[in-house]
C-alpha positions in Angstrom: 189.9 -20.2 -179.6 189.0 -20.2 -183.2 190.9 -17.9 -186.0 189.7 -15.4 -185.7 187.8 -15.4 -183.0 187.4 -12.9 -180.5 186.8 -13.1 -176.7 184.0 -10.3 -177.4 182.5 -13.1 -179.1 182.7 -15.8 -176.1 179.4 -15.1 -174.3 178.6 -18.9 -173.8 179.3 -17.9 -169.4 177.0 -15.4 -168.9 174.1 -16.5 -170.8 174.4 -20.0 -169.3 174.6 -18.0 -166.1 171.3 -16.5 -166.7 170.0 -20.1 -167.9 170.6 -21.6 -164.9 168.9 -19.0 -162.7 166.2 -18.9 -165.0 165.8 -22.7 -164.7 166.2 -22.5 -160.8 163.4 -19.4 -160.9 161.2 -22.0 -162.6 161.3 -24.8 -159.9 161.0 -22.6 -157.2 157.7 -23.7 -155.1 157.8 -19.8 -154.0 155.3 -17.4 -155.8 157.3 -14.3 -154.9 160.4 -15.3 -156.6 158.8 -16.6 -159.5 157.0 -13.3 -159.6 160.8 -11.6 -159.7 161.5 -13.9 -163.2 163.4 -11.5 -165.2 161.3 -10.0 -168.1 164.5 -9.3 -170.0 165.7 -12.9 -169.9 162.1 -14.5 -171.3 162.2 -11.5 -173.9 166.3 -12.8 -174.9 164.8 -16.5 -175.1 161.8 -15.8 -177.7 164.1 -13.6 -179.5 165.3 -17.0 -181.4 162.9 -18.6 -184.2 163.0 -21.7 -182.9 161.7 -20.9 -179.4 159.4 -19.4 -180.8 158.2 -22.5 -183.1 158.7 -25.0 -180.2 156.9 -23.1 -178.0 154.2 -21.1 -179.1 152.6 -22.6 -181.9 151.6 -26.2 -181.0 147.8 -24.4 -180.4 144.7 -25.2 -182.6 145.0 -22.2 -184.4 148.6 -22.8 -185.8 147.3 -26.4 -186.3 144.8 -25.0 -189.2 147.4 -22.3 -190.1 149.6 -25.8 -190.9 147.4 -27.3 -192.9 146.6 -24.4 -195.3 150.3 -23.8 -195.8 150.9 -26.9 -196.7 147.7 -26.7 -199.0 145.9 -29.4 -197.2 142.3 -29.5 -195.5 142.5 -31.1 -192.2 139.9 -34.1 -192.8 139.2 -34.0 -188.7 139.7 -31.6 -186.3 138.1 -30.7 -183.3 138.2 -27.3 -181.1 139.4 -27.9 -177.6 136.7 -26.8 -176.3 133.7 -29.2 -178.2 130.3 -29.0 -176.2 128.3 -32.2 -175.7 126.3 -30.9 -178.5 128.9 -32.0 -180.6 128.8 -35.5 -179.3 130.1 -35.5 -176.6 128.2 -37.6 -173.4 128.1 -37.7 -169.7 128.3 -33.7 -170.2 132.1 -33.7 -170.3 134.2 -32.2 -172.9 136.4 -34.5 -174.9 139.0 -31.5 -175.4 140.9 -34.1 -177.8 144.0 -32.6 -179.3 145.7 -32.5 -182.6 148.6 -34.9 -182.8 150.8 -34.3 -186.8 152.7 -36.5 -188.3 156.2 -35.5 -189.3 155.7 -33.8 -192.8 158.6 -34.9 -195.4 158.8 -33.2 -198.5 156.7 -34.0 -201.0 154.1 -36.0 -198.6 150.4 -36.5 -197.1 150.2 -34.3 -193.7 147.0 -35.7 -191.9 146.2 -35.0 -188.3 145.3 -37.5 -186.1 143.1 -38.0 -182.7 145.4 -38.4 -180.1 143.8 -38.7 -175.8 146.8 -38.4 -174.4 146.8 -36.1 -171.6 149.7 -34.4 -172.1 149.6 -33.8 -175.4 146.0 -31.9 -174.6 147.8 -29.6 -172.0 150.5 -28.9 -174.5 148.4 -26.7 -176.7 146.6 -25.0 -173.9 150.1 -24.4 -172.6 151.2 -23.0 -175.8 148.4 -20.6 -176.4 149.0 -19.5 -172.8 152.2 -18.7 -173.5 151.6 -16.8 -176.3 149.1 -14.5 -174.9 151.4 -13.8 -172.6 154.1 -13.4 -174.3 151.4 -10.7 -176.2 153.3 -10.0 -179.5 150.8 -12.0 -181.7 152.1 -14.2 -184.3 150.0 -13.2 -187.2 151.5 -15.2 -190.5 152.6 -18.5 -191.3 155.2 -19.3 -193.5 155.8 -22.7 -195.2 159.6 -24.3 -194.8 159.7 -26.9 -197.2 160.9 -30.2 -195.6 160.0 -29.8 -191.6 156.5 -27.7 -192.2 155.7 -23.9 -191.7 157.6 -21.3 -189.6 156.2 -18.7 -188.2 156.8 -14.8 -188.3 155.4 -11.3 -186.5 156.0 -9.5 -189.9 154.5 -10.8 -193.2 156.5 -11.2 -196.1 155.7 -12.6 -200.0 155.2 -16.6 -198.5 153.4 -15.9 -195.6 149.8 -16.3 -194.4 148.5 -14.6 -192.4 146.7 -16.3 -189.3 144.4 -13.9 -188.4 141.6 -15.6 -190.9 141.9 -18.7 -189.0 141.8 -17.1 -185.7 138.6 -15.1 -186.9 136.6 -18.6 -188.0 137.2 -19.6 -184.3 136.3 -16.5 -182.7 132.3 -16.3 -184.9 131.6 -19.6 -184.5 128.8 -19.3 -182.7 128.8 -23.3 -181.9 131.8 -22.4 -179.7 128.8 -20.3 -177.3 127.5 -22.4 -174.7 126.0 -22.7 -171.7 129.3 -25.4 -170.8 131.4 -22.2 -171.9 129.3 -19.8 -170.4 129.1 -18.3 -173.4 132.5 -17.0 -172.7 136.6 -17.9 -173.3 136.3 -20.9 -171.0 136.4 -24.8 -171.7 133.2 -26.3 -172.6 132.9 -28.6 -169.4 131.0 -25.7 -166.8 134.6 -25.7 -165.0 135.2 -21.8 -165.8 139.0 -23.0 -167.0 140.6 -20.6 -169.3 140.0 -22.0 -173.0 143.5 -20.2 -173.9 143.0 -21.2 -177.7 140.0 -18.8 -177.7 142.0 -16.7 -175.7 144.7 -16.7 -178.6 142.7 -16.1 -181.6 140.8 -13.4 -179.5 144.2 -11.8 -179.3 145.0 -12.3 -183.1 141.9 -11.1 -184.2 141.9 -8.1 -181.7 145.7 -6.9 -182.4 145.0 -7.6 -186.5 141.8 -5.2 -186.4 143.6 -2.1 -184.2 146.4 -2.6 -186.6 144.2 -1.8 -189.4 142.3 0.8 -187.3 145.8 2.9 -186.9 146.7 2.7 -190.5 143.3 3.9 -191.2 143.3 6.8 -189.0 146.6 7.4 -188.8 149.2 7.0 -185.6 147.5 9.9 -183.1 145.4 7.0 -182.0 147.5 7.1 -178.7 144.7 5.7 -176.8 145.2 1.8 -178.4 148.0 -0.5 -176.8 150.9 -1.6 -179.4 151.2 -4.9 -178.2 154.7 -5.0 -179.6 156.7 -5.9 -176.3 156.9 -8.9 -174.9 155.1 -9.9 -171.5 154.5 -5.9 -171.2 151.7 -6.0 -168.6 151.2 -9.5 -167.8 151.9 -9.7 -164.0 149.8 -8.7 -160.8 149.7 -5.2 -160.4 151.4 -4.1 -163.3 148.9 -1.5 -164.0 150.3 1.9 -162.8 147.8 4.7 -162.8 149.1 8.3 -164.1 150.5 11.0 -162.0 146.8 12.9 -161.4 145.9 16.0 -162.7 143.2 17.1 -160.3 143.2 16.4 -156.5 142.1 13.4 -155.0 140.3 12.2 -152.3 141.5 9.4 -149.7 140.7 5.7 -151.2 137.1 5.3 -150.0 136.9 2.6 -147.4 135.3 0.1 -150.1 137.7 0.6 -152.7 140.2 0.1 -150.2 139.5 -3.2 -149.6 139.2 -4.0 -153.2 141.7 -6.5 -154.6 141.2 -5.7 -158.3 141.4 -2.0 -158.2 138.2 -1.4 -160.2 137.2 2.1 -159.8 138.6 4.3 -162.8 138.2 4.6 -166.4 139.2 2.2 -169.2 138.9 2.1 -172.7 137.7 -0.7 -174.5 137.3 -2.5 -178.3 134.6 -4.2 -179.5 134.6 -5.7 -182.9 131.8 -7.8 -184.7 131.0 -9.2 -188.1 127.7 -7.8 -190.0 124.9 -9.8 -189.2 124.4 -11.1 -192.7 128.0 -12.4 -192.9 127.7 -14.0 -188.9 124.7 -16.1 -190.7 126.2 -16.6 -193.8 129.5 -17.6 -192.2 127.5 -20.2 -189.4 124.5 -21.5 -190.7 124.7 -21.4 -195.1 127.4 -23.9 -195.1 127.1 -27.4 -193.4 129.8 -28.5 -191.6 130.3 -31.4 -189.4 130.2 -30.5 -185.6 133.9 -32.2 -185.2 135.5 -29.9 -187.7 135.9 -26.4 -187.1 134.2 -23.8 -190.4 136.8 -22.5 -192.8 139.2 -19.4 -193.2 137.5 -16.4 -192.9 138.9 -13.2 -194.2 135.9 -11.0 -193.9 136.7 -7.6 -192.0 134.5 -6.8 -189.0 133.5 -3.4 -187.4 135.4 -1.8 -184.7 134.4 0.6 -181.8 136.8 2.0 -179.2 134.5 3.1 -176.5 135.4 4.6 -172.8 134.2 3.3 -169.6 134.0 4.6 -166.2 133.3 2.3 -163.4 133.0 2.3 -159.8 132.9 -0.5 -157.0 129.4 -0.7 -155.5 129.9 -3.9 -153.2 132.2 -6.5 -151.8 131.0 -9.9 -150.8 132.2 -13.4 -150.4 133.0 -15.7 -152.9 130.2 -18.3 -153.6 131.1 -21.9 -153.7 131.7 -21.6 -157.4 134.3 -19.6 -157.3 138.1 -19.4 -156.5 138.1 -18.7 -152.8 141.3 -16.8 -152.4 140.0 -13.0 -153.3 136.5 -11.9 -152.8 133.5 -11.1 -155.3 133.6 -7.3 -156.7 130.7 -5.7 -158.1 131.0 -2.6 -160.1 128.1 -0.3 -161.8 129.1 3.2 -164.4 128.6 4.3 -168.1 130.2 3.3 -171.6 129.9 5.9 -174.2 131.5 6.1 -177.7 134.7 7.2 -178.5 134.9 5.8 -182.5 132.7 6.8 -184.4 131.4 9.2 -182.2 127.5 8.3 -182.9 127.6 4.9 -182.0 124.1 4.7 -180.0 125.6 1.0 -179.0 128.6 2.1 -177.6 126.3 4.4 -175.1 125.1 2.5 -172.0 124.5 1.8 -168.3 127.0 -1.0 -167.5 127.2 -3.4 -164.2 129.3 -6.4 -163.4 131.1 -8.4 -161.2 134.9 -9.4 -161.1 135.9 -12.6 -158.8 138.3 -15.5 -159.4 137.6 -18.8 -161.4 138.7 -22.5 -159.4 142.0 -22.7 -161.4 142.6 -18.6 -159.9 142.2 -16.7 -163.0 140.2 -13.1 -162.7 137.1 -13.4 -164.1 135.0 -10.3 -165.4 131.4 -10.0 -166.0 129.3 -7.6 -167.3 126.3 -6.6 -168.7 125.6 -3.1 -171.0 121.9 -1.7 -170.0 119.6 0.2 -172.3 116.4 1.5 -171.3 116.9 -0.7 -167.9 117.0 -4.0 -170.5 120.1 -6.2 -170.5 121.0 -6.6 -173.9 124.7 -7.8 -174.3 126.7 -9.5 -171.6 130.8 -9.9 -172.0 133.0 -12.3 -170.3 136.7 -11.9 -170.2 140.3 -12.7 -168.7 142.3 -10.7 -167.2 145.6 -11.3 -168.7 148.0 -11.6 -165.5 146.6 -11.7 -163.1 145.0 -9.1 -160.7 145.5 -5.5 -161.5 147.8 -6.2 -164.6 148.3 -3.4 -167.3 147.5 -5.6 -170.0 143.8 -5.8 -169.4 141.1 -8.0 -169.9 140.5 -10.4 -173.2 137.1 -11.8 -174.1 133.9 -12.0 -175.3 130.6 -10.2 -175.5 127.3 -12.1 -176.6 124.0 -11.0 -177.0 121.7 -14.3 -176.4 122.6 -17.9 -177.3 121.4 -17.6 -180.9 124.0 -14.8 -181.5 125.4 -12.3 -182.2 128.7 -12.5 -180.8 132.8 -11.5 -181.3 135.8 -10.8 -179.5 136.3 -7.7 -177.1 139.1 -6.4 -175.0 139.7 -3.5 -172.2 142.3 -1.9 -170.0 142.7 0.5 -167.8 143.8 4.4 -167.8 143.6 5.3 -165.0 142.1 5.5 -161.3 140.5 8.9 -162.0 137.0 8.8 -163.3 136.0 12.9 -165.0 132.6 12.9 -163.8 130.0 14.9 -165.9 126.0 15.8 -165.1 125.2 12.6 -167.1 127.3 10.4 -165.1 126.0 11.4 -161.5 122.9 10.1 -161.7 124.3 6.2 -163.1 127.0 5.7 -160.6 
């Protein structure tokens, strides 16, 4: 033992203990157990800097946050998720990876094209990771000598990354049909594009921020998304004691997998048209390279929606076979601002797994019996997680579009005169 050293200081045994069962968790071929991985333990591990660095910021995003910081334009990069438009033949996406060199101090950082498999998982590992780990990482900070390091909190050196999550999230070349105009890969698959994902989250978490300290703290009704994996396992979601009585679980509802029925609140956010255009169509930029920075605040509505299951069928062919297809049909109204005639609308859907077995949602808001924006999103976790659903919304191919998120309340739905006759 050191001088001075204390045996209150020799915690070496149990956190190797908790290491090894961690690691043994890991390689386990059984979903329940991997299901029991303890919270706590992941939480301990991204508590150091380093894990955090190694492990969550090998994405695109924190690829363009490296090259600012380090006050150099990436001369080629391309999104994960590049559409045959850009290129591309045969209708597949390249999905080609940035590979860095190791910056020294005082020289040229330059990405580089790299096909290597793994190295193209890597990233969409490590934007999976991160949202759902689910404390975004929203500035940069340069470290002379081994490149930037990354922070929660700003400080005087950092940058923050929501402007580079933002220019990935409005551009609108990043809508196709290969994506299905959603937070998918470009290749029809319906895989998760968790870059998109990512900045949807960074954008989405920097905007409520802003919200809050706009209109001050009693904005109860906004997750903090300030604890780690909170949410982000099947059947998380736990629906408050209720406060009138309730029925028996109708027999379709009982047989639904998702729990749909019940009321959710929901953000929207979207640029001003004028910037949208200005931002994707007054600068020319090549279709391998992603647009620049942008720092231009959007709009933001927090709406309420109450939905209810209408109809449970098979999956088609299309989809991931394990859980059925879930159609839902209720209302949307404006909660912020209140006059929002937008926010107020019949909406419809459908929730069913993708092939790779992530929950897919989609939906479409109705005014005056028209379709006029449709929303696709992931719901982080997996079936009936508390953390919700992170996506998109569109309105046709030419735009507009931005970044969206909801979650649920609770199972109750406070019917009024106006609901009854659009459920």
């Amino acid at each position: 033992m050191a001088p001075g050293e204390t045996k209150k200081d020799l915690v070496w045994e149990s956190e190797l203990s908790k290491l090894v069962r961690f690691h043994k968790l890991l390689q386990s071929d059984d979903i329940e157990t991997k299901l029991s991985l303890n919270i706590q333990c992941l939480s301990k591990l991204f508590e150091s800097s380093s894990n955090v660095q190694g492990l969550m910021c090998s994405s695109l995003l924190f690829a363009l946050a490296k090259a600012e910081t380090l006050n150099k334009r990436p001369r080629r990069i391309r999104a994960s998720s590049d559409s045959e438009s850009m290129g591309v033949s045969g209708g597949q996406s390249s999905r080609v990876p940035l590979c860095w060199d190791n910056p020294q101090k005082g020289s040229d950082v330059s990405p580089r094209f790299t096909t290597n498999y793994p190295e193209r998982r890597i990233r969409q590992m490590s934007a999976k990771l991160h949202v759902l780990y689910g404390v975004p990482i929203e500035y940069a900070r340069h470290h002379y000598g081994d490149g930037p390091r990354y922070a929660l909190r700003s400080d005087l050196k950092a940058r923050a990354t929501h402007p580079y999550a933002r220019s990935l999230v409005y551009d609108l070349r990043r809508y196709t049909d290969g994506t299905l105009f959603g937070p998918f890969m470009d290749d029809y698959s319906q895989d998760a594009d968790w870059e998109k994902l990512e900045a949807i989250m960074v954008v989405l978490s920097h905007n409520m921020r802003m919200y809050v300290e706009t209109f001050g703290p009693d904005v109860a009704v906004l997750p903090r998304w300030d604890k780690p994996f909170a949410g982000a396992s099947p059947h998380s979601f736990v629906s408050p004691p209720s406060t009138i009585p309730r029925n028996p679980a109708l027999p379709l509802e009982a047989q639904d997998p998702y729990n749909v029925t019940g009321t959710y609140m929901r953000v929207v956010c979207f640029l001003d048209y004028t910037d949208l255009f200005t931002f994707n169509f007054m600068t020319e930029v090549p279709n391998d390279q992603p647009r620049h920075p942008l720092g231009t605040e959007e709009a933001f509505r927090l709406i309420e929606m109450k939905i209810k299951i209408t109809k449970i069928e098979p999956p088609s062919e299309d989809d991931g076979q394990a859980l059925p297809i879930v159609r839902f049909k209720g209302t949307s109204a404006a909660v912020r601002p209140a006059w929002d005639p937008h926010a107020v609308s019949i909406i419809r859907g459908l929730v069913r797994l993708t092939p790779e077995g992530e929950v897919r949602w989609t939906s479409w808001s109705i005014f005056a019996g028209e379709e006029r924006y449709r929303s696709e999103g992931i719901q982080i976790g997996g079936p009936q997680s508390a953390r919700g659903v992170l996506g998109t919304w569109d309105y046709d191919e030419h735009g507009p579009a931005g970044p969206t998120c909801f979650w649920k309340t609770t199972d109750e739905i406070k019917e009024n005169e106006s609901d009854d006759e659009d459920f």
